[in-house]
Backbone bond lengths (Angstrom), bond angles and torsions (degrees), N, CA, C in turn:
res aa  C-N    CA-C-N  psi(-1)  N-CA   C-N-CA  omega(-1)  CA-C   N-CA-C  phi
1 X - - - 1.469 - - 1.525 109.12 -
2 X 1.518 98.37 122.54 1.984 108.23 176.98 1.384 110.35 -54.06
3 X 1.185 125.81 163.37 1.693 124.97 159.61 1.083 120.71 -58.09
4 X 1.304 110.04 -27.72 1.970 117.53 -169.60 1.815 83.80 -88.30
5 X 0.716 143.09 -23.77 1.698 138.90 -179.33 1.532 110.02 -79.93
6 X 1.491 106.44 -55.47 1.348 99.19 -170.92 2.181 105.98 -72.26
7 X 1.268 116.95 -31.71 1.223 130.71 157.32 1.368 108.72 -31.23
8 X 1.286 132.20 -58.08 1.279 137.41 -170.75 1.478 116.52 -75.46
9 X 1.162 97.47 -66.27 1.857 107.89 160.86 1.410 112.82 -38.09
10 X 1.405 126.55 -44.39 1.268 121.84 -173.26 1.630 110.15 -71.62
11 X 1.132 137.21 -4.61 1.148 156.67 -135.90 1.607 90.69 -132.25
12 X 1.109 144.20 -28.50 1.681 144.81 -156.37 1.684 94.56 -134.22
13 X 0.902 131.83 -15.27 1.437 123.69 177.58 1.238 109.45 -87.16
14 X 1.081 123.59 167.10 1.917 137.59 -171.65 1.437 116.62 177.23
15 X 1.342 96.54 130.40 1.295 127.71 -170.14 1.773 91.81 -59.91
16 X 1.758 104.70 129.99 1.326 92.71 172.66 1.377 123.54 -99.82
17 X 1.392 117.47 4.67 1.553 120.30 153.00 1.622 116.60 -14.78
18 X 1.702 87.96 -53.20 2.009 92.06 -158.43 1.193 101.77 -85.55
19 X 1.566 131.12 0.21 1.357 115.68 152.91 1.545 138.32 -32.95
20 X 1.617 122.76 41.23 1.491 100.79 -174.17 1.398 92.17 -151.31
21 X 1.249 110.98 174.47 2.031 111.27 -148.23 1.776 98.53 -87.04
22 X 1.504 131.90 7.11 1.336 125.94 155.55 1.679 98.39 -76.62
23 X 1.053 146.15 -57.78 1.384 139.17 -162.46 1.413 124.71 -106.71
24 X 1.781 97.37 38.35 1.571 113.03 167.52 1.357 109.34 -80.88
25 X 1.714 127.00 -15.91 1.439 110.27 -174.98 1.855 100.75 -81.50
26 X 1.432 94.24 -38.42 1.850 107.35 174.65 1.481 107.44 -37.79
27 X 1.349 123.38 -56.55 1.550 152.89 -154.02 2.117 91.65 -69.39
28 X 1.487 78.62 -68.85 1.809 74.76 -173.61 1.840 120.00 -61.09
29 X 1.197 121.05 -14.55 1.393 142.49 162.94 1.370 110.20 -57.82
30 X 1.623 124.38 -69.50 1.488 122.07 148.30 1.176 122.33 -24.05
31 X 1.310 104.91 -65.39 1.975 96.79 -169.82 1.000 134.26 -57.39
32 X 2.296 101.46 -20.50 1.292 92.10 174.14 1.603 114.29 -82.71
33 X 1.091 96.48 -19.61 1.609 100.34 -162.43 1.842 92.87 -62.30
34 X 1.034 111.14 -60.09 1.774 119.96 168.26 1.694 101.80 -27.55
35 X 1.066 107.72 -66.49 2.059 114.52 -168.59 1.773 85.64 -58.39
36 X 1.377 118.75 -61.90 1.325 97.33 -171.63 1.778 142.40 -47.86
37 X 1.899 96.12 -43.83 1.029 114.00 151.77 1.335 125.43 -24.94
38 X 1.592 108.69 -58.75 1.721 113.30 -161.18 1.506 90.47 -75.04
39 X 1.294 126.87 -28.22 1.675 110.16 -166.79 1.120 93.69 -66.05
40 X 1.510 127.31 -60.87 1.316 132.26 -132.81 2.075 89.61 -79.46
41 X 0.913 104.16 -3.20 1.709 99.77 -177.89 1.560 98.45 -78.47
42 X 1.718 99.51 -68.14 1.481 109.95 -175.12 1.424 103.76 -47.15
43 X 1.259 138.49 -32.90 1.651 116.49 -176.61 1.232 113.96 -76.86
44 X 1.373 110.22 -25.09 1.761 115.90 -178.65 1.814 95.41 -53.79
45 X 1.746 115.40 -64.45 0.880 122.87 -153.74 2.028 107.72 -61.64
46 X 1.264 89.17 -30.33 1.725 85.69 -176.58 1.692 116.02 -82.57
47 X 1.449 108.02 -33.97 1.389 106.41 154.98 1.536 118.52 -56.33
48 X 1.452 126.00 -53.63 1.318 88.64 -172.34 1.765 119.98 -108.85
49 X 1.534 93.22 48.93 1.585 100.94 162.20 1.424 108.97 -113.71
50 X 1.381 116.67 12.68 1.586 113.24 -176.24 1.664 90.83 -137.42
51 X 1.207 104.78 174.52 1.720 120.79 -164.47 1.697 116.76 49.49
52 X 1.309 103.89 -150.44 1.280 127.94 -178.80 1.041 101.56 -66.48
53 X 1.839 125.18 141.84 1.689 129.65 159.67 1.462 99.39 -70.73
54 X 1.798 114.19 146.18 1.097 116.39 162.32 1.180 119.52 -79.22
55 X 1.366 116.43 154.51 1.734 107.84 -177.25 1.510 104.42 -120.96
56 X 1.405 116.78 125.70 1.539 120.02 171.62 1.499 119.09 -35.83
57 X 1.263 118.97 133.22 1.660 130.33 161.37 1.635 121.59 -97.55
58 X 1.330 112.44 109.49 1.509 95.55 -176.05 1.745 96.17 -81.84
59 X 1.570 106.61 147.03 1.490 112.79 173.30 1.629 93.12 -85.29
60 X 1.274 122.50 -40.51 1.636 112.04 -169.58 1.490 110.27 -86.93
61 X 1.284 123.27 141.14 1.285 130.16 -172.53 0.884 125.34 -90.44
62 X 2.090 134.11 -30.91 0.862 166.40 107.78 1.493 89.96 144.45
63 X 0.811 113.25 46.63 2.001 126.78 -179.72 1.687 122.30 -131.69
64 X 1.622 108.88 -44.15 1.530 130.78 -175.84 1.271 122.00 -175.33
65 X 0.928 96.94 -170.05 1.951 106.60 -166.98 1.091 101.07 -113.33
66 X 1.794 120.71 44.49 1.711 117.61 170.85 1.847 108.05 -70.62
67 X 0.991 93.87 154.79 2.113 90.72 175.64 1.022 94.66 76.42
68 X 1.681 154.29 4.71 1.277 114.73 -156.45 1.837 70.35 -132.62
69 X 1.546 89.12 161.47 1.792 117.89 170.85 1.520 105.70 -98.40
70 X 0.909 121.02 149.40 1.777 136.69 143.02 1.094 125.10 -86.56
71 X 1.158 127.80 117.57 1.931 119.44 151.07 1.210 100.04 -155.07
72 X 1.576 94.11 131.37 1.659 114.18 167.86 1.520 111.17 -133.24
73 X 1.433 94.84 140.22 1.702 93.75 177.34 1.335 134.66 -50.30
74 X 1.329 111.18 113.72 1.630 124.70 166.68 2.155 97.50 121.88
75 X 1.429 112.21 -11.03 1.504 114.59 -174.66 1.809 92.39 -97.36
76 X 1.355 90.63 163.78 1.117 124.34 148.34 1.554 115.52 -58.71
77 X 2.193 117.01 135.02 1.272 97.99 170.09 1.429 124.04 -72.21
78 X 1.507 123.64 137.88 1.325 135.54 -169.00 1.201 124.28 94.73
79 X 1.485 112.53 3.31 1.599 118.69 162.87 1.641 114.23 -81.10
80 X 1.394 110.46 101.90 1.651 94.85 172.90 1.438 92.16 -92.52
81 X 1.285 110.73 111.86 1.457 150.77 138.79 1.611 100.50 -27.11
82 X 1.730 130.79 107.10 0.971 136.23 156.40 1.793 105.37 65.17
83 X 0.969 109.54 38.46 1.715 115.26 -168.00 1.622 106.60 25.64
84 X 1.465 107.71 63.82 1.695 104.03 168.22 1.262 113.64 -67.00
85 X 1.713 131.05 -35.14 1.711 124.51 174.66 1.212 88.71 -119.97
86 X 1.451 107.60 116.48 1.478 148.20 136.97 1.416 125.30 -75.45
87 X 1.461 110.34 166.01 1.518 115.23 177.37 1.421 109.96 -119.63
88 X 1.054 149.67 109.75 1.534 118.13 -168.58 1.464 88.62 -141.37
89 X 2.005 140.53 176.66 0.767 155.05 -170.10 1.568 103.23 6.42
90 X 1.308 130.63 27.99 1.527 100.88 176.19 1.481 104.22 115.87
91 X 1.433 115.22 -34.47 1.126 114.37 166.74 1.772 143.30 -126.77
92 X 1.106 99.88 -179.87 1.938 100.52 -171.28 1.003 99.36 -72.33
93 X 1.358 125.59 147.35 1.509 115.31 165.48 1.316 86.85 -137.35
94 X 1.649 109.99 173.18 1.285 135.46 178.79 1.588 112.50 -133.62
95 X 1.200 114.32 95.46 1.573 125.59 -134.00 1.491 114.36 -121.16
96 X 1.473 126.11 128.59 1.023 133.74 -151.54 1.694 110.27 -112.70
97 X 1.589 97.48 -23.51 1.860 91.88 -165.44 1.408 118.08 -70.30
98 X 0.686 129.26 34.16 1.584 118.15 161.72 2.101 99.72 -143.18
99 X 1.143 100.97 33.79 1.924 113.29 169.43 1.807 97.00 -102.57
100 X 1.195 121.04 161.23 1.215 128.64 140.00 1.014 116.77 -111.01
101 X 1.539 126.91 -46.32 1.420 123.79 173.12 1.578 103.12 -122.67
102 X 1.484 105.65 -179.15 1.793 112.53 172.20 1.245 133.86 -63.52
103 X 1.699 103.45 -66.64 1.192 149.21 162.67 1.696 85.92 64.73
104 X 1.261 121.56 36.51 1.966 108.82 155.95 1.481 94.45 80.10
105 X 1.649 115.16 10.67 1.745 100.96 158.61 1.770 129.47 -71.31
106 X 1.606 95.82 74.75 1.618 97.50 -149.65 2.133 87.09 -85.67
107 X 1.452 116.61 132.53 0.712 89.86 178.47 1.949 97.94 -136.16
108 X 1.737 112.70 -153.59 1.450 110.30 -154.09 1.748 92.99 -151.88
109 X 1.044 120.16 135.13 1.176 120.65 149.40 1.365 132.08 -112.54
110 X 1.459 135.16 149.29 1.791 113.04 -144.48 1.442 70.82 -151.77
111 X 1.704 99.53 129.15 1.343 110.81 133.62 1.686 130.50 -68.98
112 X 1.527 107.96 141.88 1.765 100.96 -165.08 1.182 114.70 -68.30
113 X 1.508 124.35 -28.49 1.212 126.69 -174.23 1.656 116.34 -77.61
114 X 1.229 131.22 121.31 1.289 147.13 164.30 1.458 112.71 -57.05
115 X 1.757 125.17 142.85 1.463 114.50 -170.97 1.460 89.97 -139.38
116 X 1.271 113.67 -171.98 1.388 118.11 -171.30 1.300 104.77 -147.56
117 X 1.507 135.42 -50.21 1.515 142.62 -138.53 1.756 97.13 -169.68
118 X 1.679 98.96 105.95 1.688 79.63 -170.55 1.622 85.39 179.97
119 X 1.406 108.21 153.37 1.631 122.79 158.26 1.076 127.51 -100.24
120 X 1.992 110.77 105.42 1.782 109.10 174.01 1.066 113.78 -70.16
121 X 1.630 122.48 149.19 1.752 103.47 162.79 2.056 86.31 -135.66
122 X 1.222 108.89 130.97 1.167 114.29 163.78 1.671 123.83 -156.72
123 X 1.499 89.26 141.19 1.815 113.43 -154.91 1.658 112.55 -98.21
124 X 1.883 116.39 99.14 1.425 121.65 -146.95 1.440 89.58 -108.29
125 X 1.383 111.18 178.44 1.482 118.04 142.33 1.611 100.38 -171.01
126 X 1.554 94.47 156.27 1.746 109.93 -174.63 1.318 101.62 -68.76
127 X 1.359 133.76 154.42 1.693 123.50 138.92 1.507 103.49 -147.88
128 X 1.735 85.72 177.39 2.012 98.57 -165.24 1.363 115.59 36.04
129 X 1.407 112.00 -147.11 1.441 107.98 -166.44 1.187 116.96 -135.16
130 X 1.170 123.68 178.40 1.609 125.84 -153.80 1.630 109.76 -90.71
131 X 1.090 110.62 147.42 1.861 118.96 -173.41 1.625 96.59 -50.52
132 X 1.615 107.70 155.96 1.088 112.24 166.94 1.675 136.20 -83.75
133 X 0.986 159.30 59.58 1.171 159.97 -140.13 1.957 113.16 138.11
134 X 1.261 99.14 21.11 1.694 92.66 -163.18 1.814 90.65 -116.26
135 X 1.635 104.47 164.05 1.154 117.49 175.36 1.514 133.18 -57.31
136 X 1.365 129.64 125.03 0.989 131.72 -153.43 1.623 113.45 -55.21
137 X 1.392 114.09 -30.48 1.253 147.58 -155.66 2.013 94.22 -82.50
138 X 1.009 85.22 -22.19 1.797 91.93 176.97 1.117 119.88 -95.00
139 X 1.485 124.89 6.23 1.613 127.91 -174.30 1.716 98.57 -71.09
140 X 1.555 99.61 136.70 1.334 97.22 167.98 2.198 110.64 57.17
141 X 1.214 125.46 17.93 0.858 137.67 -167.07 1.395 130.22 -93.31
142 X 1.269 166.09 60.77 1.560 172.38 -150.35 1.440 125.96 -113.34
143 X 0.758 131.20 -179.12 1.383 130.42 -177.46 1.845 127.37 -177.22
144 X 1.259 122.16 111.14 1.404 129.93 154.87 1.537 116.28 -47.94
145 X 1.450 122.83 97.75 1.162 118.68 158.24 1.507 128.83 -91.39
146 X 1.416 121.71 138.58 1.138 109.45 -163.52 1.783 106.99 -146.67
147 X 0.988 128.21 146.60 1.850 111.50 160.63 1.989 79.44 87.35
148 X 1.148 117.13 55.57 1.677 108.62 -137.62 1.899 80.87 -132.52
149 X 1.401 122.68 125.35 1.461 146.98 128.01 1.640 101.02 3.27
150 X 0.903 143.87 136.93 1.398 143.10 148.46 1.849 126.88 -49.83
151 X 1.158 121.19 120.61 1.807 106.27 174.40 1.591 104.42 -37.74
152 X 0.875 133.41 -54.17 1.570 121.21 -144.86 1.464 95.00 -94.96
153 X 1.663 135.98 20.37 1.290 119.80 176.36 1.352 81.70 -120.10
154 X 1.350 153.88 22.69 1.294 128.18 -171.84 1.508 90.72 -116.92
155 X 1.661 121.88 168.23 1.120 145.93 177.08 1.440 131.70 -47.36
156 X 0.926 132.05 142.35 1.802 122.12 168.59 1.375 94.55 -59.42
157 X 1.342 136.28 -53.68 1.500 106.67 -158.15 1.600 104.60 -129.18
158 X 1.178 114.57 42.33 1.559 136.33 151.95 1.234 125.46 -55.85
159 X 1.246 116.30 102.52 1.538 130.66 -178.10 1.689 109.76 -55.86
160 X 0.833 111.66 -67.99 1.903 131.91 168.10 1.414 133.26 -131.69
161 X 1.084 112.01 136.08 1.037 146.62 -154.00 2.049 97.94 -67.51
162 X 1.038 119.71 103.10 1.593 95.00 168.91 1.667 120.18 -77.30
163 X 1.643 80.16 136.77 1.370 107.84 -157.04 1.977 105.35 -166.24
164 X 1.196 115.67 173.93 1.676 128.96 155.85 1.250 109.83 -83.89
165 X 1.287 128.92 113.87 1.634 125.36 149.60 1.676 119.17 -92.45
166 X 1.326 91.97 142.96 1.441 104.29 165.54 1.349 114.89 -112.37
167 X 1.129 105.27 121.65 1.923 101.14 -148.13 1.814 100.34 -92.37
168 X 1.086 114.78 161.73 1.309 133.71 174.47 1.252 127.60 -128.20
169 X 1.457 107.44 94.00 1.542 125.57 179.86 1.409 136.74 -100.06
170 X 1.223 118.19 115.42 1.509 115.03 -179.46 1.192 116.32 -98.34
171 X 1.738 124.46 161.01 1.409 131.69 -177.09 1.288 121.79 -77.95
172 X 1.584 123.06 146.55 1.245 111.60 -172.74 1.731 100.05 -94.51
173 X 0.980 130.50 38.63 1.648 132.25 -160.71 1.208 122.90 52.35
174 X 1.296 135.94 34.18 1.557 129.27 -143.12 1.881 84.64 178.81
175 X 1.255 102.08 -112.01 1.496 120.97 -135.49 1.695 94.62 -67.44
176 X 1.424 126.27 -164.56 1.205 137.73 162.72 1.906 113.27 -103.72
177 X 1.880 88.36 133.59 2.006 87.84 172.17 1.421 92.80 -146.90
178 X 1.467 104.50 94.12 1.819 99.32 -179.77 1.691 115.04 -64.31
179 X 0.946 93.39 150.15 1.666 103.15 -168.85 1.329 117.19 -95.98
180 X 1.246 109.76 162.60 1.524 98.61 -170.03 1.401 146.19 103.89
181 X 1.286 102.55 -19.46 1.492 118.56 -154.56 1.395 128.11 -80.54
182 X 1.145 160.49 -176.63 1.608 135.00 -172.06 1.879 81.39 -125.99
183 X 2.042 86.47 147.34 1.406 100.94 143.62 1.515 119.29 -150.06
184 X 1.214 107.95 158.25 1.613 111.89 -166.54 1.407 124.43 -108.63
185 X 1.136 110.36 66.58 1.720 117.14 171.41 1.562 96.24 -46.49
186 X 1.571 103.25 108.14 1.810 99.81 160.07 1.618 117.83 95.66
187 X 1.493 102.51 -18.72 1.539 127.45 -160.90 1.378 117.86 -110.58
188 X 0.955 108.15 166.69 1.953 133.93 149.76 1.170 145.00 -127.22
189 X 1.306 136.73 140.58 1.214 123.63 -169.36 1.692 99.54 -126.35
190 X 1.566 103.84 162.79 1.551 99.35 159.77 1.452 134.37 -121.72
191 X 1.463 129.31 114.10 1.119 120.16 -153.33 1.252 96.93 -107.98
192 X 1.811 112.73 147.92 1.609 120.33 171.73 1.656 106.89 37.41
193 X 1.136 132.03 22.80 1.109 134.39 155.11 1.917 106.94 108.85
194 X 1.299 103.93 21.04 1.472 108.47 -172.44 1.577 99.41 -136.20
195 X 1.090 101.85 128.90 1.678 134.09 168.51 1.501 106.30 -55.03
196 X 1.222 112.83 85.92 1.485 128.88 166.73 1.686 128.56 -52.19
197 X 1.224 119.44 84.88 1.943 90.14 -174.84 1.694 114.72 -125.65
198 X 1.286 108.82 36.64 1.178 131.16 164.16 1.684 99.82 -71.34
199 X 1.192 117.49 155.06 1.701 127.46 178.16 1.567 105.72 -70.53
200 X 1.550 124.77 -42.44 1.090 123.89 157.59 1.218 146.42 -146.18
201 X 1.545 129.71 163.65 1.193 122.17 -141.07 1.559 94.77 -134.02
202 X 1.911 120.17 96.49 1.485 109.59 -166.94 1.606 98.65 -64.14
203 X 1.645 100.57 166.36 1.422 92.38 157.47 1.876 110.86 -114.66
204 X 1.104 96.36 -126.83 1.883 101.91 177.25 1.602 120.10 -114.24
205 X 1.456 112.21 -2.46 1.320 117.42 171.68 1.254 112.93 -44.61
206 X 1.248 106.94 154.55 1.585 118.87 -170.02 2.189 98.77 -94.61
207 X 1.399 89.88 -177.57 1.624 91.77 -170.21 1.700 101.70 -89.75
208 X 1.535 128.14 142.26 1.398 117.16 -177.02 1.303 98.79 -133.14
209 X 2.247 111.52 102.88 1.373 126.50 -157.91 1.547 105.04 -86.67
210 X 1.192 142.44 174.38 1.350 144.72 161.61 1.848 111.00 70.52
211 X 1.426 104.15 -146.50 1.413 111.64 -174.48 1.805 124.19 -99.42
212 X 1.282 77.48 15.65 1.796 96.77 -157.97 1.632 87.48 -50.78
213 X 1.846 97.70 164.75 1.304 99.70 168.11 1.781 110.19 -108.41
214 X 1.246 106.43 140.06 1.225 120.57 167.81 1.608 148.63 -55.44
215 X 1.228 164.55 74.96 1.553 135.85 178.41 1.208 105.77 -106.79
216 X 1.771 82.05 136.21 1.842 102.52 177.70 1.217 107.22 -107.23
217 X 1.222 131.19 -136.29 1.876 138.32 -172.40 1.234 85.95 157.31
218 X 1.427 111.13 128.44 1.386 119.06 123.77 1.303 137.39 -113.59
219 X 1.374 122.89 158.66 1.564 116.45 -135.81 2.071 74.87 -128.84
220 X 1.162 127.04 102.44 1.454 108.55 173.67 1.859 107.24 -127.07
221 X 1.196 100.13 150.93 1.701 100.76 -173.32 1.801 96.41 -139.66
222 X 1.501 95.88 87.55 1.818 93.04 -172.95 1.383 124.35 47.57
223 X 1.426 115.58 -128.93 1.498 114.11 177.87 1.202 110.31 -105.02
224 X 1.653 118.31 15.11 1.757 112.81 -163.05 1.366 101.08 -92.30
225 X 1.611 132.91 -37.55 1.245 129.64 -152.32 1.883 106.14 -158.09
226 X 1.338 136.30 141.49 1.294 139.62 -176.80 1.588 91.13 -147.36
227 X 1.457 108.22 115.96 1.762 100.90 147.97 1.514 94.66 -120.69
228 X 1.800 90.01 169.61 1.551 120.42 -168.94 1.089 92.49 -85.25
229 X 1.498 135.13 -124.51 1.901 152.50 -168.32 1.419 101.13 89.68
230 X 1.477 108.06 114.39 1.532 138.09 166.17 1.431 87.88 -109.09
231 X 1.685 112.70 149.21 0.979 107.85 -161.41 1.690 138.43 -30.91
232 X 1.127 92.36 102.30 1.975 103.19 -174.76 1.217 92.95 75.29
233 X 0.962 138.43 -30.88 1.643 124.90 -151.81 1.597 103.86 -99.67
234 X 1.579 104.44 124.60 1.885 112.48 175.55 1.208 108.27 -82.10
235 X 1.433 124.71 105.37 1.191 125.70 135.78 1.389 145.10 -52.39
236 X 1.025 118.62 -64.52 1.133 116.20 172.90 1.629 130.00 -136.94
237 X 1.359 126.76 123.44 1.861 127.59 -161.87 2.132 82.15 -106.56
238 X 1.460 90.04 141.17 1.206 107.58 149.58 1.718 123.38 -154.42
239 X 1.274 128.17 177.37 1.250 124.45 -159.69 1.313 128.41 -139.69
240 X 0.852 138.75 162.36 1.953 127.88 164.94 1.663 101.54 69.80
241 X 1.833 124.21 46.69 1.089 93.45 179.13 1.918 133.00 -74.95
242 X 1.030 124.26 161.07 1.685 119.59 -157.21 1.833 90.60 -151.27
243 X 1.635 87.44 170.54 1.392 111.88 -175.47 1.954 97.32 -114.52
244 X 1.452 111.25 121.15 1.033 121.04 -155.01 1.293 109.82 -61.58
245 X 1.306 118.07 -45.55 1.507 129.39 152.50 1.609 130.07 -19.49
246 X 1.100 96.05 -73.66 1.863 108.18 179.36 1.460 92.82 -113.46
247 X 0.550 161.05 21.35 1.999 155.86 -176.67 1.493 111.66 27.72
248 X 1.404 106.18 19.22 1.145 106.13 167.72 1.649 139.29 -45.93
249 X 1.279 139.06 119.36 1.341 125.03 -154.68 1.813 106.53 -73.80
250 X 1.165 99.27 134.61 1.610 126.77 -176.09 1.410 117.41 -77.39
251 X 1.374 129.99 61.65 1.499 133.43 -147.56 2.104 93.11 -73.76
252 X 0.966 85.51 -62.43 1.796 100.17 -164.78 1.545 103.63 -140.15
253 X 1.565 99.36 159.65 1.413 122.96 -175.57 1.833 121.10 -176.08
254 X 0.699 105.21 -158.18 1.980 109.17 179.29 1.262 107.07 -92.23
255 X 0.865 116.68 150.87 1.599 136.83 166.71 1.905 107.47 -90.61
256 X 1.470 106.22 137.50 1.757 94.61 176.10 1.840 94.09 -164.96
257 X 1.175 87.19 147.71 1.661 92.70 -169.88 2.256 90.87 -113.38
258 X 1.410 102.45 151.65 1.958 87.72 -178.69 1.348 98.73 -108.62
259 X 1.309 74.85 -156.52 2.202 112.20 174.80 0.767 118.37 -134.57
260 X 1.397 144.16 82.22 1.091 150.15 -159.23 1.711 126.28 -102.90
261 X 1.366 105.80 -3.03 1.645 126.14 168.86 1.535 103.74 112.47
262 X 1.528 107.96 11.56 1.406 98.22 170.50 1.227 128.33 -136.01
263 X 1.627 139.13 121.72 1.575 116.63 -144.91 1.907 110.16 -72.20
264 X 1.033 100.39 153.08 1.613 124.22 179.16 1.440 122.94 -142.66
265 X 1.555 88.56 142.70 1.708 75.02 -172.12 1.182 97.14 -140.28
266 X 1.777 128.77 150.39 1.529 125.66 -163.62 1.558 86.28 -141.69
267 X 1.711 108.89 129.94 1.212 136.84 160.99 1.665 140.22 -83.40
268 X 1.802 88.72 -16.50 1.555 103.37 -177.67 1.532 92.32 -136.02
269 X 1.367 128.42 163.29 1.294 134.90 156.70 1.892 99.69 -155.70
270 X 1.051 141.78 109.54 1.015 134.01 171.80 1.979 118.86 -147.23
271 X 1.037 100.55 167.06 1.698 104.37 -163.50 1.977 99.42 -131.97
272 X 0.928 97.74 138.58 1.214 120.61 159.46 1.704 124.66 -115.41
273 X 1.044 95.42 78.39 1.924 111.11 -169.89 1.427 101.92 -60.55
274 X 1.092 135.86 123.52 1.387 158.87 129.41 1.565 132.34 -55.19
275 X 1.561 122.22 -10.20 1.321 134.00 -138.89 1.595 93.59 -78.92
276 X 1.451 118.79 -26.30 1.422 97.93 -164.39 1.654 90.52 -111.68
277 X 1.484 128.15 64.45 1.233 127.14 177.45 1.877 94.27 -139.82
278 X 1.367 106.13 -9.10 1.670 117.79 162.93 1.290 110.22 -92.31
């Protein structure tokens, strides 16, 4: 079973727990989100069996940080602070050697261009070890921002950016940290037909221990539909994304990968834009 299959399927299945006449309003909430799902699949599929093939855009160049924004907490935007994003052999890094400690320099790098309806796919991996003085909760820690605030509208001493993350978690050799999972600085999501407003929402990704390298996908269609996919595999669909505030629907925004006190380094970054198939 393809990703775009098991994606879909995951979308029409239901837990039959909630079969019973307290969680028929829950139930009919699902179905639509399910009926919506299937449309919004079938148009993907009929758009891109007719016209022009789309052709992938890499955002990373594997040369510099042209197109891209800076902001880290407590700088100015476009100060990389202690060269935290570097370019080195080919790839991005998220770079620690010249830090001694953290001290909450959480920062973001943003491509300039804003997207709406489109497939990320980008190829990470953890290495060495995590800054000294930083939150525990950040070991092995990264994040896909997306549906994402602009660098130059956010704060001098703004932690994150509101936006959707698709978070990026590595194993500590030992325990379980499924990967993948969404959180919503600023946001909401809707899961299985329920309005999520917890900070995060695990999904089913498995744990990914050592230096291995990673590929994720994201599958996003404005504010109607987001799936996860670690390699081929769907983790996690959610729906109705909104601004937690006004619930306003979250069509498009920036893309930004962080710094979270632990080095990372990304080899692929690329987009498959969809925008003019809405």
């Amino acid at each position: 079973m393809n990703a775009f299959t098991k994606s879909l399927f995951a979308n029409l299945v239901f837990n039959s727990e909630l079969l019973n006449y307290k969680n028929m309003k829950k139930i009919n909430m699902m179905l639509l989100s399910g009926v919506a799902s299937l449309l919004l699949s079938l148009l993907i599929i009929t758009s891109c069996s007719s016209g022009t093939e789309k052709q992938w855009q890499s955002l990373f160049n594997g040369e510099n940080l042209d197109n891209w924004d800076i902001k880290i907490r407590g700088f100015q935007l476009n100060d990389n602070h202690k060269n935290t994003f570097i370019v080195e052999d080919g790839l991005l890094k998220v770079s620690y050697d010249e830090y001694e400690t953290f001290d909450d320099r959480f920062g973001h790098i943003f491509y300039q261009e804003p997207f709406s309806h489109y497939i990320l796919r980008v190829e990470y991996r953890f290495v060495g070890e995590q800054l000294a003085n930083a939150p525990g909760w950040a070991y092995r820690n990264n994040g896909i921002m997306f549906h994402s605030q602009s660098a130059k509208s956010m704060e001098l001493e703004q932690n994150f950016p509101v936006s959707v993350e698709a978070q990026l978690l590595g194993g500590d050799g030992e325990g379980e940290r499924p990967n993948f999972s969404v959180c919503t600085p600023g946001t909401h999501v809707v899961v299985d037909g329920e309005l999520r407003t917890e900070h995060c929402v695990t999904s089913s990704g498995k744990t990914y221990h050592g230096d291995q390298w990673v590929t994720v996908e994201l599958h996003v269609y404005g504010d109607s539909i987001v799936h996860h996919i670690i390699e081929n595999d769907t983790v996690l669909t959610y729906t109705n994304l909104q601004l937690s505030e006004t619930h306003e629907p979250l069509k498009r925004g920036y893309i930004a990968l962080q710094s979270e006190s632990h080095p990372t380094e990304f080899r692929k970054i690329e987009i498959l834009d969809l925008t003019d198939q809405y």
